[in-house]
C-alpha positions in Angstrom: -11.3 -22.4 10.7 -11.1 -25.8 9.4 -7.5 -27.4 9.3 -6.9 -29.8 6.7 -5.9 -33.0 9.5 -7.2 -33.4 12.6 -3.9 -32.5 14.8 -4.1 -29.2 14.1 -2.2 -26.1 12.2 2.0 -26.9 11.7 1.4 -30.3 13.5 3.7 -33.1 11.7 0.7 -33.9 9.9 0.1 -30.7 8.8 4.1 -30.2 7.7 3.4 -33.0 5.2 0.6 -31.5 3.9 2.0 -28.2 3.4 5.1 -29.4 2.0 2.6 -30.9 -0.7 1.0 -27.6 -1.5 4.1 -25.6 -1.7 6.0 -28.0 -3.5 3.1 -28.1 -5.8 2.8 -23.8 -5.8 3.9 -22.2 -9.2 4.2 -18.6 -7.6 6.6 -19.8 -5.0 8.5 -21.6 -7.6 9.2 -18.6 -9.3 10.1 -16.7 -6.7 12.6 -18.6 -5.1 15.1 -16.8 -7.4 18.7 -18.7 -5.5 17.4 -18.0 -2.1 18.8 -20.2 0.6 16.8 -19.8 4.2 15.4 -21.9 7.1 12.7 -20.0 9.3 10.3 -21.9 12.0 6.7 -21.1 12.6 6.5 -21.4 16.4 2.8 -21.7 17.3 2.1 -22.8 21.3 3.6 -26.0 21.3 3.5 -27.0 17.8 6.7 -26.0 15.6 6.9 -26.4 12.1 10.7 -25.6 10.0 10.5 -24.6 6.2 14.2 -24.5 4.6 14.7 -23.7 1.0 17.9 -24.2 -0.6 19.2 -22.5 -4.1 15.5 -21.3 -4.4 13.6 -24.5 -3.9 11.4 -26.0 -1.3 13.9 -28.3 0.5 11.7 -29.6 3.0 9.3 -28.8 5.8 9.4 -30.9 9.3 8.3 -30.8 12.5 11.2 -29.1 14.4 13.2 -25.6 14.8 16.6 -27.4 14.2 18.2 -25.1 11.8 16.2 -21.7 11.7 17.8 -18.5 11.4 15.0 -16.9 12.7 11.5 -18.1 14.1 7.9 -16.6 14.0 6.3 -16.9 17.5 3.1 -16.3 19.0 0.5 -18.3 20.9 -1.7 -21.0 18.9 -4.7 -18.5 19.4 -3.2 -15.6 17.5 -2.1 -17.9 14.1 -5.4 -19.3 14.3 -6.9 -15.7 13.2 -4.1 -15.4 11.4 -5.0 -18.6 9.4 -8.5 -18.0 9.3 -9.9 -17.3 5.6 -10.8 -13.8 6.0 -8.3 -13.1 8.8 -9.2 -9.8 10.8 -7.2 -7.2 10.6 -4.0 -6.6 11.9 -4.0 -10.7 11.5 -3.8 -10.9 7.7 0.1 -11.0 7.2 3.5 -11.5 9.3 4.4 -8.0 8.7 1.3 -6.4 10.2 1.5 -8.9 13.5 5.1 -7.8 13.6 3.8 -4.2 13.9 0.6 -4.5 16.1 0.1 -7.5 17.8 2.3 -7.6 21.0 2.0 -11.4 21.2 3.8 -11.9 18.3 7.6 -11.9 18.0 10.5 -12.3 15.9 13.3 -14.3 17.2 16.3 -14.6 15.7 17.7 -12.6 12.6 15.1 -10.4 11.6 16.8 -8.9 8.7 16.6 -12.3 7.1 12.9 -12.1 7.8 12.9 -9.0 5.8 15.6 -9.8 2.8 13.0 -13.6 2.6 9.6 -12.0 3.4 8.4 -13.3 -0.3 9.1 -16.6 0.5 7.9 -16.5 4.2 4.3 -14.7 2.7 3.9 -17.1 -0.2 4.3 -19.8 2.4 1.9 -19.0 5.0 -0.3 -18.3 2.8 -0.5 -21.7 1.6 -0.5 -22.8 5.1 -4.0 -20.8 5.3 -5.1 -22.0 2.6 -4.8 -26.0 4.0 -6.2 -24.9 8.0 -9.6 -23.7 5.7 -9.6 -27.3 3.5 -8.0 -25.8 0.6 -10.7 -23.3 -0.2 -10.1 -20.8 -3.2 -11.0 -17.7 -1.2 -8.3 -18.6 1.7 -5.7 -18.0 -1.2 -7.5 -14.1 -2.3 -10.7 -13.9 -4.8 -10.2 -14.0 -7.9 -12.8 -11.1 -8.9 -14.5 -9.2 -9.6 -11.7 -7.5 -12.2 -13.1 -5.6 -14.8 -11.6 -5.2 -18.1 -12.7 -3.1 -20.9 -13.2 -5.3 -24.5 -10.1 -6.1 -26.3 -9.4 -3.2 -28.7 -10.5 -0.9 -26.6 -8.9 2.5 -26.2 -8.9 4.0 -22.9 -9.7 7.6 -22.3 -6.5 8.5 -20.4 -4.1 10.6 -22.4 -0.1 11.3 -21.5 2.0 14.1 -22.2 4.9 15.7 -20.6 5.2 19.5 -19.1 8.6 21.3 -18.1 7.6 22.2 -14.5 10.3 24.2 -12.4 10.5 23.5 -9.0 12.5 24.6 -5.9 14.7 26.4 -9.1 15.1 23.1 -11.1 13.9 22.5 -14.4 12.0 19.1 -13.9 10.2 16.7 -17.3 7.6 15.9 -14.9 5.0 13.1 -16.9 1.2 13.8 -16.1 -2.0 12.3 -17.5 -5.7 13.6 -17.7 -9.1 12.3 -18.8 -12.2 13.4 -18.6 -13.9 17.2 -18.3 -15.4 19.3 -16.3 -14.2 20.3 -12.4 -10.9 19.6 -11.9 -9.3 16.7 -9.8 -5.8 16.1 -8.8 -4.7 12.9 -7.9 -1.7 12.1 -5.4 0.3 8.8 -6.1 1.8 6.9 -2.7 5.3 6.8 -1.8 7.4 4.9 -4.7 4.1 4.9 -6.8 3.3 7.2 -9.8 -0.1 7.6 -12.1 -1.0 4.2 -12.7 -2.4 3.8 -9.1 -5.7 5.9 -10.9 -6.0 4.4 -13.7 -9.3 2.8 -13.5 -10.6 5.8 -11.4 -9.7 7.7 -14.5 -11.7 5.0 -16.6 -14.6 5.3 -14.9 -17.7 6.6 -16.7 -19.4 8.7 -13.9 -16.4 10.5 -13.3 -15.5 10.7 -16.8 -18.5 13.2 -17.4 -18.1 15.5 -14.5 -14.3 15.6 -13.9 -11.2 16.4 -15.4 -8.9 14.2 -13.6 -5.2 14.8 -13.9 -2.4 12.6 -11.8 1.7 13.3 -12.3 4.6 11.5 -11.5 6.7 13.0 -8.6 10.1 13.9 -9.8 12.2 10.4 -10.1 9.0 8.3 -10.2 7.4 6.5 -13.0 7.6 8.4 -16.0 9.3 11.5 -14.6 12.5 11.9 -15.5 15.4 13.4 -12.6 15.6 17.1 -12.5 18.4 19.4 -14.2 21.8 17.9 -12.7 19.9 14.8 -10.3 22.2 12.1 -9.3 20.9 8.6 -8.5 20.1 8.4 -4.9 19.7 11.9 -4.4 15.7 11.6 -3.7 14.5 13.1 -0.5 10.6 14.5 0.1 9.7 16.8 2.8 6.9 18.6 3.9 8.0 21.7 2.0 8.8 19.9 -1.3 5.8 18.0 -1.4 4.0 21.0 -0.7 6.6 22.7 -3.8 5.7 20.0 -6.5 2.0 20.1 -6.0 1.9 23.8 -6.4 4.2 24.2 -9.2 2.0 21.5 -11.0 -1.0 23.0 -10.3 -0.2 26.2 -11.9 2.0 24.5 -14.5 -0.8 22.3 -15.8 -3.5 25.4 -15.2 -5.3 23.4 -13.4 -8.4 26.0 -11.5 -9.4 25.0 -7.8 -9.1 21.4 -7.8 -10.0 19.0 -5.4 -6.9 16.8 -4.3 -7.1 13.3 -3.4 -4.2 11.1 -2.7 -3.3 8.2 -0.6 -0.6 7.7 2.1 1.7 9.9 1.5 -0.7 11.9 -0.5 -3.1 11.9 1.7 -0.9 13.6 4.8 0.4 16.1 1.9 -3.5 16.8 1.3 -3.9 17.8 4.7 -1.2 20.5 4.3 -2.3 21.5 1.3 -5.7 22.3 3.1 -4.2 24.3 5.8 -1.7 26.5 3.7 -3.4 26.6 -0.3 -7.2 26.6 1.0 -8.5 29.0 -0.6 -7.4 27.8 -3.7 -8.3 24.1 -3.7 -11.8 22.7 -3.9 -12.0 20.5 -0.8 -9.3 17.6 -0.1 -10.3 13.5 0.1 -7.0 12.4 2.5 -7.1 8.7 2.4 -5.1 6.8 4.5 -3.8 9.8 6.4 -3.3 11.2 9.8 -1.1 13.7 11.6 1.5 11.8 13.0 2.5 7.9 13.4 6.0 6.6 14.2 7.5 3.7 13.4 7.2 3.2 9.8 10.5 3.5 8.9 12.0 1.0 5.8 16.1 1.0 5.7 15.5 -2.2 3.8 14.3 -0.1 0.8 18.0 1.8 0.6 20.4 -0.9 2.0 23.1 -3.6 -0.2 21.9 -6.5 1.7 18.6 -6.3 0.4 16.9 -6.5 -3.6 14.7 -3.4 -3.5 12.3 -5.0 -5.9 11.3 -7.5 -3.7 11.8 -6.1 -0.4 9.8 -3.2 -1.1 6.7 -4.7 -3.1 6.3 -7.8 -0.3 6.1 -4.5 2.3 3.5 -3.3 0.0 2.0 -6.9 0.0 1.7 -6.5 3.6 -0.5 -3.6 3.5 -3.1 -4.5 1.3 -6.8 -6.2 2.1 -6.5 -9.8 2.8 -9.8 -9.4 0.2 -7.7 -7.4 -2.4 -8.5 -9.7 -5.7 -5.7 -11.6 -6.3 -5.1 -9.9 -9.5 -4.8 -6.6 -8.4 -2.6 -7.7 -5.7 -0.2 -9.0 -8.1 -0.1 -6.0 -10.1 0.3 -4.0 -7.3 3.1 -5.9 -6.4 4.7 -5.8 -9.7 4.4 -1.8 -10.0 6.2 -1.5 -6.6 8.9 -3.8 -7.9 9.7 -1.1 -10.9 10.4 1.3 -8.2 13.7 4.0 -8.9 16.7 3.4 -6.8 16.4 4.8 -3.2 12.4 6.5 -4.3 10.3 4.8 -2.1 13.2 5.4 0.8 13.2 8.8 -0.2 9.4 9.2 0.0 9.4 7.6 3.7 11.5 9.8 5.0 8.7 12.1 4.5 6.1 10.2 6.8 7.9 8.7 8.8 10.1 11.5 10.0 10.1 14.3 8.4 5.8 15.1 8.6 4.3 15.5 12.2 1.4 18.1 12.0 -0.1 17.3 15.0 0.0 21.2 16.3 -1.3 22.2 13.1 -4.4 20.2 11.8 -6.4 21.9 14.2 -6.0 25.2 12.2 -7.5 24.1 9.0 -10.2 25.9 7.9 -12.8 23.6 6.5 -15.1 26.6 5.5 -13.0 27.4 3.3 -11.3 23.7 2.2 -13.4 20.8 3.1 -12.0 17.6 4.1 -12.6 14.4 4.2 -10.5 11.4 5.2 -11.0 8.2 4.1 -8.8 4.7 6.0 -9.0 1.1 5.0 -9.8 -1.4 7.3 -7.0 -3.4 7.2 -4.3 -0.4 7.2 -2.0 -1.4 9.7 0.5 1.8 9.1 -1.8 4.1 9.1 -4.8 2.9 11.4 -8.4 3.7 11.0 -7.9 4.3 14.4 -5.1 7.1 13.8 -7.3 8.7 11.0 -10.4 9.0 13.0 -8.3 10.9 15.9 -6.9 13.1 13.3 -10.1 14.2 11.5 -11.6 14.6 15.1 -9.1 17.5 15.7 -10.2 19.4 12.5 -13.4 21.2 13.0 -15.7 20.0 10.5 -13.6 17.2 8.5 -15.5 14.2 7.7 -13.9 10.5 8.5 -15.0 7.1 7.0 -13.5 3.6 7.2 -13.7 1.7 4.5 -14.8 -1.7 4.8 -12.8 -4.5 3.8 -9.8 -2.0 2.3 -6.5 -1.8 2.6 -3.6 0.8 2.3 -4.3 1.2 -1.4 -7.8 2.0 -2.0 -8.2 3.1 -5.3 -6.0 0.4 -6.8 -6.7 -2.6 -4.6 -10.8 -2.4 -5.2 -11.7 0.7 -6.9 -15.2 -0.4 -6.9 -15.6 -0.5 -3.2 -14.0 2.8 -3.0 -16.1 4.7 -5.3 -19.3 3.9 -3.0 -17.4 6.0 -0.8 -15.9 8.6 -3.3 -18.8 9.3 -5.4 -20.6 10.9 -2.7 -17.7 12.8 -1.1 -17.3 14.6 -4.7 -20.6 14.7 -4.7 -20.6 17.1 -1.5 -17.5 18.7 -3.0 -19.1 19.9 -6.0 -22.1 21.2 -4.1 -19.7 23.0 -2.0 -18.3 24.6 -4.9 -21.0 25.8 -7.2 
């Protein structure tokens, strides 16, 4: 790491430097909204207080005078924190919070929570000043693809009446593509455009006929016959209800399922109780059971939902995400439905626990293969591994330099490890 003075990270002279920089930072100008907050950074001796006031930077100094709460942790653990490619489960407040015992919250941690966009933005600066104001320290800014302008992607939308658990649901789905046929499963709060450029891709394009929906209440689905706002709660058995009444509602004939998250735990149900009629399962970012993941900030009045939940989100990406696709991951979380992503959770976090169950899958009959990112920190590589080790037969991979969201934070890295697996899939199945 190399720190921008010589006194070292949130020193005094490192306060005035980072006032500079976020002073000078158009994204935390515009997020500010009218926030008013003062947090400290507390890091072995040094302690360093950012306040903001009606949205803007009011100062940074050189004490803890003032905080409402205060992020603490030996020197040694911000310094991989602020290094430029921090390791993982180093990369973001949030992530420490969960996994590193040496760190700590003191104070009001809701505030930490209801100001986490300001707090993020922040220290990311601060990283980017301890590495001499190098570009990567603040995300890369490629590669991103784009087709020409005037292009006209292959991906096509339509709606289907789909009844499930005996309501009449508009569920929203979009295909592209031909030949075997592959379902994808969004993540909790999510919906279709999480594929999108797997569904552009060329390679797939020939050999697949790709099809993602929207959950009821997400994205473009509409809520079911007599919904009310709020209503949204998944389980294991309506998960496994809406996948199955899309599958035959859309005709689709043995597909493979791959989903992420919360689609990829679903996925391992699927295997054990549909396997006979799916091609094989890819379960990314999956396991059988993990506490602790629970978010009452995404359902609460003291918190905005669309920044609460997207700066969780923010949390569980790749430190090497592009900066791009970061941002419009974060923007698609902040469009999230009242109470959905809570909903969803409640799924994951309490709801699923097949840890007596994995064990029966049958991978003759329904392959699987799980697939973690690196820098997961709710779902470990760790935790997949253990999983896939108790079903005889499944396949486990981590992917390098990955988050929680594979296939939208660097599809390209992903598909070294997906074209293969369909690969096997289809060999399986002809």
């Amino acid at each position: 790491m190399k720190t921008s003075t010589s006194s070292g990270p949130f020193s005094p002279a490192f306060a005035v430097d980072w006032e500079q920089a976020c002073r000078a930072d158009a994204e935390l100008n515009h997020l500010g909204g009218r926030a008013d907050i003062c947090f400290a950074v507390h890091a072995g001796a040094a302690v360093a207080t950012v306040e903001f006031a009606d949205g803007k930077l009011r100062g940074i100094r050189a004490s803890a005078k003032g905080a409402v709460f205060t992020l603490c942790a030996p020197m040694e653990v911000w310094e991989r924190f602020l290094q430029a490619v921090p390791p993982a489960p180093y990369h973001h407040v949030l992530a420490m919070k969960m996994r590193v015992p040496e760190f700590s919250v003191a104070g009001d941690e809701q505030k930490l929570l209801q100001f986490a966009h300001l707090v993020r933005r922040s220290l990311e600066l601060a990283r980017w000043l301890a590495n001499g104001r190098a570009a990567a320290a603040l995300r890369p800014d490629g590669p991103v693809a784009a087709p020409a302008t005037g292009a006209v992607e292959p991906i096509a939308g339509r709606y289907a009446w789909i009844e499930i658990e005996g309501r009449r649901h508009r569920i929203y789905y979009e295909q592209a593509g031909r030949g075997r046929d592959l379902l994808f499963l969004h993540t909790a709060g999510a919906d279709t455009r999480q594929f999108h450029r797997l569904m552009n891709d060329a390679e797939l394009l020939r050999e697949w006929r790709m099809t993602a929906f929207d959950l009821p209440w997400h994205g473009k689905s509409l809520p079911p016959e007599r919904g009310v706002p709020g209503e949204w709660r998944l389980t294991t058995d309506r998960y496994v209800a809406c996948i199955d009444a899309a599958i035959r509602g859309l005709e689709l004939e043995r597909p493979v399922l791959m989903g992420s998250s919360m689609g990829g735990q679903i996925c391992l149900e699927m295997a054990l109780r549909f396997g006979d009629a799916l091609g094989g399962v890819i379960a990314c970012e999956a396991c059988d059971r993990i506490t602790g993941r629970e978010v009452p900030f995404a359902k609460h009045a003291l918190f905005n939902q669309a920044l609460a939940v997207p700066e969780w989100i923010y949390g569980l990406m790749s430190p090497l995400t592009p900066r791009a696709r970061a941002i419009e991951i974060w923007w698609e979380y902040s469009q999230g439905g009242y109470g959905v992503f809570y909903g969803d959770v409640e799924f994951y976090a309490h709801d699923w626990d097949a840890r007596e169950r994995v064990q029966r899958i049958d991978t003759q009959r329904c392959p699987v293969i799980m697939l973690t990112g690196e820098y997961d920190f709710s779902c470990t590589p760790e935790a997949s591994r253990a999983t896939a080790a108790k079903i005889p037969g499944a396949e486990f991979q981590m992917i390098k330099g990955l988050g929680h969201f594979p296939m939208t934070e660097n599809p390209e890295v992903l598909l070294e490890y997906l074209r293969p697996a369909l690969a096997r899939l289809r060999a399986r199945g002809e």
